[in-house]
C-alpha positions in Angstrom: 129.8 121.4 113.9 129.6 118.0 112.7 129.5 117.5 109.0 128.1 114.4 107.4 127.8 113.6 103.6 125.6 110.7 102.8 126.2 108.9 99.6 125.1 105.1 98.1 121.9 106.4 96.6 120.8 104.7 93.1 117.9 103.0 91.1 117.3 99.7 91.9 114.5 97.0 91.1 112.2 95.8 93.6 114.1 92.9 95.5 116.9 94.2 94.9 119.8 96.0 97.7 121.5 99.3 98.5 124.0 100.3 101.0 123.9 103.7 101.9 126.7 105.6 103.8 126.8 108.2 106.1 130.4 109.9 106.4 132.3 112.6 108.7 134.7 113.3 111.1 133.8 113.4 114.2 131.0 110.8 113.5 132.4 108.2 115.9 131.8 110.3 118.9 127.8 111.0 118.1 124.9 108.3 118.4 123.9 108.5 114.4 120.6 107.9 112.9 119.2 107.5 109.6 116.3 109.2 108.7 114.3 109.0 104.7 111.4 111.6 103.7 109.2 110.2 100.3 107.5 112.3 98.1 104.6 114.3 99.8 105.3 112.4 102.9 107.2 113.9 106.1 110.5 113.2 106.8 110.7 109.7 109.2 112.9 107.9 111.6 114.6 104.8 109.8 117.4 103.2 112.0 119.9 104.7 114.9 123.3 103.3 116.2 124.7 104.6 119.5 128.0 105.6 120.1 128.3 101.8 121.2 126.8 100.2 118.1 123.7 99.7 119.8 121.1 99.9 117.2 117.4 100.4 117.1 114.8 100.5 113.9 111.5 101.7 113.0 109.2 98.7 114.3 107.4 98.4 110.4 110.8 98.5 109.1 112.6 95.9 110.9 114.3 93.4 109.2 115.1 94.3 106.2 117.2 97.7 107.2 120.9 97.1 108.9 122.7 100.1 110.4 126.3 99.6 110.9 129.3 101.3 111.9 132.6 101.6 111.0 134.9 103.2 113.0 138.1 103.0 110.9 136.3 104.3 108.3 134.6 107.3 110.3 130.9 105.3 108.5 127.3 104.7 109.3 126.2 102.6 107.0 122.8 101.2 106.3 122.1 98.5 104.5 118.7 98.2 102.9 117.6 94.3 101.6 114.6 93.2 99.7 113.7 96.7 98.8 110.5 98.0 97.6 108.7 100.8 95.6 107.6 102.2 98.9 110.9 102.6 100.0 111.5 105.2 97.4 112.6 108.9 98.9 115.6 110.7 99.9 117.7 109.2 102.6 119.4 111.3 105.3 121.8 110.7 108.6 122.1 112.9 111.5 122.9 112.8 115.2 120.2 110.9 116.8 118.6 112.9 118.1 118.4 114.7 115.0 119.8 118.8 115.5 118.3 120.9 112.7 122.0 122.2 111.5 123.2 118.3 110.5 120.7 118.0 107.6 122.3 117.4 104.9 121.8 116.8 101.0 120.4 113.3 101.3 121.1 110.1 98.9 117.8 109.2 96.5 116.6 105.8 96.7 114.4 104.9 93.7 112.9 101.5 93.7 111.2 100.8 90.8 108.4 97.8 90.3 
């Protein structure tokens, strides 16, 4: 079973940038997505990387979100620029598609205004 820890959470101001990462052996053989849930909102699709690097985002979120991989490092990693209030919630990776035993803890994002 693949095991992923996500980490690279914080507070940060509007405007302002976080890279999250998603770790785990094993990682470099899975197509990885990223995936955030806000308060009192359902959890949503955010970015996904195939086992190839080739990437694909959320239309309204394109642009300003970067998935990445590093495969020395065993690493998804998504950057997040220019980031806003609304981007607050609790950011999680998984396989893309997403199997129900890969959830993990997730890494908060609070944006404040």
């Amino acid at each position: 079973q693949l095991q992923l820890v996500e980490s690279g959470g914080g507070l940060v101001q509007a405007g302002g940038s976080l890279r999250l990462s998603c770790a785990g052996s094993g990682i470099n053989n899975r197509a990885i997505g990223w995936y955030r849930q806000a308060p009192g909102k359902q959890r949503e699709f955010v970015a996904r990387a195939s086992i190839t690097g080739v990437t694909s985002y959320q239309n309204s979120l394109r642009g300003r979100f970067t998935i990445t991989r590093d495969y020395d490092k065993n690493t998804v990693y998504l950057q997040i620029d220019s980031l806003k209030p609304e981007d607050t919630a609790v950011y999680y990776c998984n396989t893309w598609p997403p199997t129900t035993n890969n959830w993990g803890q997730g890494t908060q994002v609070t944006v404040s205004s």
